[in-house]
C-alpha positions as CSV (number, residue, x, y, z in Angstrom):
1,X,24.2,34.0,-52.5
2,X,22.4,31.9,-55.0
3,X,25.3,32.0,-57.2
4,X,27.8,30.7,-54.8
5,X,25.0,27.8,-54.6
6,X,24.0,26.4,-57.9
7,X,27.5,27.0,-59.7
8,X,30.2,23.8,-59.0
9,X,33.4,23.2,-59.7
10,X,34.2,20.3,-61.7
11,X,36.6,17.0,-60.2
12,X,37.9,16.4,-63.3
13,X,39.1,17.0,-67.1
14,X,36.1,15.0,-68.4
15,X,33.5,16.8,-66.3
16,X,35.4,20.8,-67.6
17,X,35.1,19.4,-71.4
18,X,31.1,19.4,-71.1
19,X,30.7,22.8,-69.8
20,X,31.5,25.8,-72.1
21,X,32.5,27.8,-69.8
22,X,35.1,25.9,-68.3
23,X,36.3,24.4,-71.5
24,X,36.8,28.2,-72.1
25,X,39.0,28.8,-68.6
26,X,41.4,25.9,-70.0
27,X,41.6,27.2,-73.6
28,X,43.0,30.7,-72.0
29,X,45.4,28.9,-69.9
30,X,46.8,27.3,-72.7
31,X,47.0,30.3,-74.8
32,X,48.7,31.8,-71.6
33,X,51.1,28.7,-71.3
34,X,52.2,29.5,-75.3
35,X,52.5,32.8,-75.5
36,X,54.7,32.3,-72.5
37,X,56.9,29.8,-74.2
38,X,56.1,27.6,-71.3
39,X,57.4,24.6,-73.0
40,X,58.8,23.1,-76.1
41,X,58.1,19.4,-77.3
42,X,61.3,17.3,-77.9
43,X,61.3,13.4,-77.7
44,X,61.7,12.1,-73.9
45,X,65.1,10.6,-73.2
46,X,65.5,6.9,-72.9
47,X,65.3,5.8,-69.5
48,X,62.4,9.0,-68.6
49,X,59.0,9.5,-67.9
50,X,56.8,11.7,-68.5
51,X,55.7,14.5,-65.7
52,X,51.9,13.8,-65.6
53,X,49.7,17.0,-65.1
54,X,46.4,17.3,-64.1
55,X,44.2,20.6,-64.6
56,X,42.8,22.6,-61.0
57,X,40.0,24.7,-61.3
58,X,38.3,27.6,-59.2
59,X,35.2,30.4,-59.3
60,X,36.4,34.0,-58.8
61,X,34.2,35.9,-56.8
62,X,33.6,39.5,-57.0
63,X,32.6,41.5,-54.1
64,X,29.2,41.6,-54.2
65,X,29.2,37.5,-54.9
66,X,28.8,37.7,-58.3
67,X,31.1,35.6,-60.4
68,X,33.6,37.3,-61.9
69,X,35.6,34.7,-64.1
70,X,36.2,30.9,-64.3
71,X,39.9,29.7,-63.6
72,X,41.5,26.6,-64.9
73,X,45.4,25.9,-64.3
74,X,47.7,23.3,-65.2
75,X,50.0,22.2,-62.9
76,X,52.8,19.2,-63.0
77,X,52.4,17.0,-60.4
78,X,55.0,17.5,-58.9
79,X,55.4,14.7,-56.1
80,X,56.6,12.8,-59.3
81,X,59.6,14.9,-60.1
82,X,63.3,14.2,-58.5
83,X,65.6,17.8,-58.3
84,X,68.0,17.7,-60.2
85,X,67.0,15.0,-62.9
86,X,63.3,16.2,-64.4
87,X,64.0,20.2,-63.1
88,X,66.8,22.6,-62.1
89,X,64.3,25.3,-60.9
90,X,60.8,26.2,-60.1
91,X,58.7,29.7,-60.1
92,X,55.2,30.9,-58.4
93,X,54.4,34.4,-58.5
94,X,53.8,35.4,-55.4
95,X,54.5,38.4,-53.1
96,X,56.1,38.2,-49.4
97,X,54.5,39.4,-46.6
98,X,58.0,41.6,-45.5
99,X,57.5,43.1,-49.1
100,X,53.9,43.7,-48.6
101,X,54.7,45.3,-45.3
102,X,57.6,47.6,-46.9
103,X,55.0,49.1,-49.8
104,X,52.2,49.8,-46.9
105,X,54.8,51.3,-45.4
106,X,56.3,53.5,-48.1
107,X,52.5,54.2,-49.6
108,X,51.6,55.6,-45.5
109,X,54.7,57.7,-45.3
110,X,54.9,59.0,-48.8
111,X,51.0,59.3,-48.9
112,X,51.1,57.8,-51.7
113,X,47.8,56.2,-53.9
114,X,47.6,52.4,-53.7
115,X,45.6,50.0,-55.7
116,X,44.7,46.8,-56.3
117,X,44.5,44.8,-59.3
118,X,44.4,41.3,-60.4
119,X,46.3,39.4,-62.9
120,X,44.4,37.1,-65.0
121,X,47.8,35.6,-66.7
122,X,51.2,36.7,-66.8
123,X,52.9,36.9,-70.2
124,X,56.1,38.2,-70.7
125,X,57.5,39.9,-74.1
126,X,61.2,39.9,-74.5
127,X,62.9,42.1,-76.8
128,X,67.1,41.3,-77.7
């Protein structure tokens, strides 16, 4: 329990750039965000503006309260975006319940193994 008391989360980018390990958490989302091909750079378009971001972070937990990483995550903010004209489509990976339900399902019926993992970042290889 002590560690769930002494460790905070920083409010903002200029309190995460003084601590190592969160400076850490937001170089790994970055690498994340470019191995993904995330993004390319190319000069706004008269009449635009940019999408500001800001950076969210959060403690894991493990079970026994012990921390088990440090997670930083850039996110648009999107309130400033209009459909359309900044972004034709979004993603969040994220499971349904009804497809949650279907694989408890098939795993009691099948007796099947199940197991839990967790995805620290998601990147994608491509090969054409």
């Amino acid at each position: 329990m002590t560690t769930l008391n002494t460790t905070t989360i920083p409010t903002s980018l200029f309190e995460a750039l003084f601590d190592r390990k969160w400076k850490q958490a937001m170089d790994l989302e970055i690498d994340a965000l470019d191995k993904n091909n995330t993004w390319e750079m190319v000069p706004l378009p008269n009449g635009k503006k940019y999408v500001r971001c800001k950076c969210g972070y959060n403690i894991k937990y493990k079970a026994d309260g012990s921390i088990e990483r440090y997670k930083a995550r850039l996110v648009a903010k999107k309130f400033t975006q209009i459909y359309g004209l900044d972004y034709l489509e979004t993603f969040i990976l994220v499971a349904k319940m009804n497809t949650i339900r279907v694989i408890l399902s098939l795993t009691g019926n099948y007796n099947w193994i199940l197991n839990q993992f967790d995805v620290k970042k998601m990147i994608f290889f491509v090969e054409v």
